[in-house]
C-alpha positions in Angstrom: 107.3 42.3 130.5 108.3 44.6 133.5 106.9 43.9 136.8 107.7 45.6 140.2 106.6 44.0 143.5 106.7 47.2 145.9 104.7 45.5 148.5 106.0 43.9 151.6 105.8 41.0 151.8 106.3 40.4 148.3 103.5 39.7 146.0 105.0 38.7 142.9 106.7 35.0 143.0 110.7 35.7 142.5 110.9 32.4 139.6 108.8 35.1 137.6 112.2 36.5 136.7 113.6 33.1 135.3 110.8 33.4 132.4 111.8 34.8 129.0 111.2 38.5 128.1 109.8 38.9 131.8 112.2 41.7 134.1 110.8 40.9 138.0 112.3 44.1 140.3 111.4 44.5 144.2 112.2 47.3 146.7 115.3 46.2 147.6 116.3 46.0 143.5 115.1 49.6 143.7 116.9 50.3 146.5 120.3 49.4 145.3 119.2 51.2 142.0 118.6 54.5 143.7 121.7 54.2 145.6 123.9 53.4 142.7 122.2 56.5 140.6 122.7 58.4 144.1 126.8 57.6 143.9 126.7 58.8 140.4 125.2 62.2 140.9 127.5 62.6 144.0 130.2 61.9 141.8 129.2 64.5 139.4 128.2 66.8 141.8 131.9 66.6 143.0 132.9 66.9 139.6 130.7 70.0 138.9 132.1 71.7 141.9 135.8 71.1 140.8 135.1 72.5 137.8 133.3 75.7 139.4 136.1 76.4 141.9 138.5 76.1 138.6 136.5 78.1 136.9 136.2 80.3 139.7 140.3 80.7 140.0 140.4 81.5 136.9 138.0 84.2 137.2 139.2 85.8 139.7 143.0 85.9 138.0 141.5 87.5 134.9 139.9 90.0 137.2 143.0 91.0 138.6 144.3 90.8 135.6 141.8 93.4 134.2 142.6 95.9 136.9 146.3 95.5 135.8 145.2 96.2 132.6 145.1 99.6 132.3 148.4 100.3 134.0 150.2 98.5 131.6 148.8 100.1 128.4 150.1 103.1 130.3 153.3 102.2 130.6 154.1 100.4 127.8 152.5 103.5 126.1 154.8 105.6 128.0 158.1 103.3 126.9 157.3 103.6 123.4 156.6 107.3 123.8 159.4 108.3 125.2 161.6 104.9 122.4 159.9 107.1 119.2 161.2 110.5 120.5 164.7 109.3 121.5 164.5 107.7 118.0 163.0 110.4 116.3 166.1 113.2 118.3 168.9 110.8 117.2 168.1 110.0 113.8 167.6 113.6 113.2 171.7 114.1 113.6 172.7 111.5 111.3 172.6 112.4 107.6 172.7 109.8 104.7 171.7 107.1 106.8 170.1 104.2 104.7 166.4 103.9 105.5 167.2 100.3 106.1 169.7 101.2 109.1 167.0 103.5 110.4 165.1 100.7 110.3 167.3 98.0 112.2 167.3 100.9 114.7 163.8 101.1 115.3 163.9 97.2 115.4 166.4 97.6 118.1 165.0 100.2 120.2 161.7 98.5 120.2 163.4 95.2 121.5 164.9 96.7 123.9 161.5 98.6 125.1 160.0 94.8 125.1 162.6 93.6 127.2 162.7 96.1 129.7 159.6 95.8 129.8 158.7 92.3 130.4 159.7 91.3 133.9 157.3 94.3 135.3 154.5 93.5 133.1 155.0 90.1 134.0 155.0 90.9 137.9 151.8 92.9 137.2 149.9 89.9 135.8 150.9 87.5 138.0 151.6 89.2 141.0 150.9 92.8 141.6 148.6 94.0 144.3 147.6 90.6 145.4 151.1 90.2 146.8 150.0 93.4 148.7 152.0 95.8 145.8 149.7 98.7 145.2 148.9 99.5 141.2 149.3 103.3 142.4 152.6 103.0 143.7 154.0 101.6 139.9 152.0 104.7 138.6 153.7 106.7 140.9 157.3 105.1 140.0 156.9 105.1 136.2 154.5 109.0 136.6 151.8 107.2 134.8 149.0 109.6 136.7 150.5 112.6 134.4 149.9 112.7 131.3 152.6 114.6 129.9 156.2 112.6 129.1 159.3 113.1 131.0 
């Protein structure tokens, strides 16, 4: 049996609580239950919002990331434009060259693209224009705007 005694003074004698099977609760038991279940939403409340402003962060990185984005396609297009032409002029002069050096050259090249590459792609992600480093100036320095290859 469950019995509350809201009333004040109390209605309900508290040795009602001593019998078997028989759960005796008064305002102040309700009380401490409300607070308790009060402590535990604050709790996850505070836990909800560390999770939103993580969530949040991570948001707002992937946006900058996105309007990174496109530069980089340009100008790791660009590299390998201007790697496959280079490639493409050169092997063009060397006659009876095994099609497996021609292609440990490629290999090489295209390493080399990827590792020229990486610290500025790398600046873009993390840094770029929220370190106050406008997109449009790397356009500018790489002539990403035009579309026709030095």
């Amino acid at each position: 049996m469950f019995l509350i005694d809201i009333s004040v003074p109390r209605n309900i004698d508290p040795r009602v609580h001593d019998l078997p099977n028989v759960y005796l609760y008064n305002v102040d038991d309700l009380d401490g239950i409300v607070e308790k279940n009060r402590q535990v939403r604050e709790k996850e409340a505070n836990h909800a919002e560390d999770i939103v402003e993580e969530e949040q962060m991570r948001f707002y990185v992937w946006l900058q990331q996105q309007e990174v984005t496109p530069t980089i396609i340009k100008l790791k297009e660009k590299f390998e434009s201007i790697r496959l032409k280079e490639i493409e002029k050169t092997l063009s002069h060397w006659e009876g060259l095994r099609e497996e050096d021609k292609q440990k050259i490629n290999a090489l090249t295209h390493a080399i693209v990827n590792k020229i590459l990486h610290d500025p792609i790398n600046f873009l992600k993390t840094k770029g224009e929220k370190n106050g480093f406008p997109i449009e100036e790397i356009k500018k320095i790489f002539n990403l705007n035009d579309e026709e290859d030095a």
